[in-house]
Residue, then its C-alpha position, 0 to 999 in steps of 0.5 A: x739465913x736470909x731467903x729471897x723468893x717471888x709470889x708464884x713460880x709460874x710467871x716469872x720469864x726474866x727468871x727461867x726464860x719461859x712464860x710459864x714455869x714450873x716448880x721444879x725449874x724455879x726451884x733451880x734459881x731460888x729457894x723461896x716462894x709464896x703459894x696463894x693456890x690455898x687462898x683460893x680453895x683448900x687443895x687436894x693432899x696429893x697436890x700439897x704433895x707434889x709441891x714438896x716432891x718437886x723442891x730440894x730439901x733446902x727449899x721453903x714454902x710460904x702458904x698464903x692461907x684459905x681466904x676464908x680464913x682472913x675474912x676475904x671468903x665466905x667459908x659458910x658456903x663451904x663448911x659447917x663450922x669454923x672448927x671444920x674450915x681450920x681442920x680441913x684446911x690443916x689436914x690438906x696442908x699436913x704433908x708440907x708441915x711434917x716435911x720441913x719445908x714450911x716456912x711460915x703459914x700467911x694469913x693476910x687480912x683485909x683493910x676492913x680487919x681493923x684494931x678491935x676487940x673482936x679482931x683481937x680475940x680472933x687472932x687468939x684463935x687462929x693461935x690456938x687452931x694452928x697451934x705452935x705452927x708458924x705463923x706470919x700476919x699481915x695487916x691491911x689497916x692502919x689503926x694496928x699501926x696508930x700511935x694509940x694502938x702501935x706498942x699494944x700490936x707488937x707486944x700482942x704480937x709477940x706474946x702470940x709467938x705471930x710474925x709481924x710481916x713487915x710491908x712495903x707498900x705506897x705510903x698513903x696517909x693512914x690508908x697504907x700501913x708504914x714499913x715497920x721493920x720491928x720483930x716480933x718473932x725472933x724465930x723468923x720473920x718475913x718481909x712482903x714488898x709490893x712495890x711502891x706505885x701510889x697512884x696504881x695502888x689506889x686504883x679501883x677499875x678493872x685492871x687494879x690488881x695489875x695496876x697495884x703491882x706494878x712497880x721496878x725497886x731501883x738500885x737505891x731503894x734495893x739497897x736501902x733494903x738490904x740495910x735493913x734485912x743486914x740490921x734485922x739478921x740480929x734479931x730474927x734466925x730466919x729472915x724471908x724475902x717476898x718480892x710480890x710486884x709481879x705485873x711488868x715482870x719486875x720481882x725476879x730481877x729485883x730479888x736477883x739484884x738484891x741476892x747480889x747485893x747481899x752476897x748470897x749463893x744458894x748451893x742447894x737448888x734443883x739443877x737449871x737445866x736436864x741435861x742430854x746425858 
């Protein structure tokens, strides 16, 4: 199955017609979406509850995991061992895993997270903390990708049952990480599509965060890309579809655009809109 979704449902107007959306009312138009609530701070269990509760049952979650976790906090402010981060962090996130409505746990590093031992065998861990959960890496460095390290990443990969996701991003000389569309896991694997503004990504003032983001597909590159999602749906059982170039309002027409390409009806999603009677 081939699911196509946004980061965030709150901010998407070209989807509902509203500034500020809820769950629920995205959940009406498609079946996919990226939380990063618990990059920020591990929620509360009643939240991760109420996520649920208000989706179908078709409905899937990516969960961008606690910050501390990708080496982009600093958990020792928070808790006395990384045993402890990874046991709260699970707990809080136990209603969406015994759900069904996981699709994968995000774990996005750093690009100072480069090709080393030590990162290595830390990836060892994150497998055997979150067990036979699903888990996606996304890598931020390029070293993974070199040609000295690049067989030696997708094997690892693998042999830890770890979705590569595959990234689209600027192509950058060796600043970037290329668009990899290899499988790693043939269970599911998940595309994140950043948008491809070079001189945006490189931007370090202020508004970088907007700026990196922002980013329109046209109708060319939106069907260079379902080529590759129609050759990856024989080797992967799930494919999901991430559009994460949020800051001109862009993602939600470009994933309507691309369900539209690809052919795809979602049946099961919560009704558009209440009505009177």
């Amino acid at each position: 199955m081939i699911r196509i979704g946004l980061t965030s449902y709150k901010e998407h107007d070209k989807l509902t017609g509203k500034p500020n959306n809820t769950l629920y009312e995205y959940a009406g138009f498609l079946p996919f979406v990226e939380l990063d609530t618990a990059y920020y701070g591990i929620p509360r269990k009643s939240s991760v509850e109420n996520w649920i509760e208000e989706v179908p049952h078709s409905f899937r979650f990516v969960v961008k995991v606690y910050q501390g976790i990708s080496g982009q906090g600093k958990w020792q402010d928070y808790y006395t061992s990384e045993a402890e981060m990874f046991t709260r962090f699970l707990e809080a996130m136990e209603p969406m895993i015994q759900s069904g409505k996981l699709y994968c746990f995000l774990i996005q590093f750093p690009s100072t997270f480069k090709c080393t031992k030590e990162n290595v065998m830390y990836l060892k861990r994150l497998r055997a903390y979150f067990g036979e959960l699903p888990i996606a890496i996304e890598l931020r460095d390029f070293s993974w990708y070199s040609e000295k390290f690049l067989k030696g990443t997708r094997d690892f990969m693998m042999q830890q049952q770890f979705s590569l996701a595959i990234i689209d991003e600027p192509q950058l000389l060796n600043t970037t990480v290329p668009f990899d569309s290899f499988v790693t896991n043939s269970a599911f694997t998940l595309l994140r599509l950043h948008g491809r503004n070079a001189n945006g990504w490189q931007s370090n003032d202020a508004d970088w965060r907007k700026k990196r983001t922002l980013y329109r597909y046209n109708e060319q590159e939106l069907y260079e890309l379902a080529e590759t999602i129609k050759r990856l749906q024989g080797q992967t059982k799930e494919i999901g579809i991430i559009f994460n170039n949020n800051s001109g309002g862009d993602a939600a027409e470009n994933a309507l655009a691309l369900k539209k390409i690809l052919d795809i009806t979602y049946d099961d999603l919560n009704p558009a809109q209440i009505d009177l009677f």
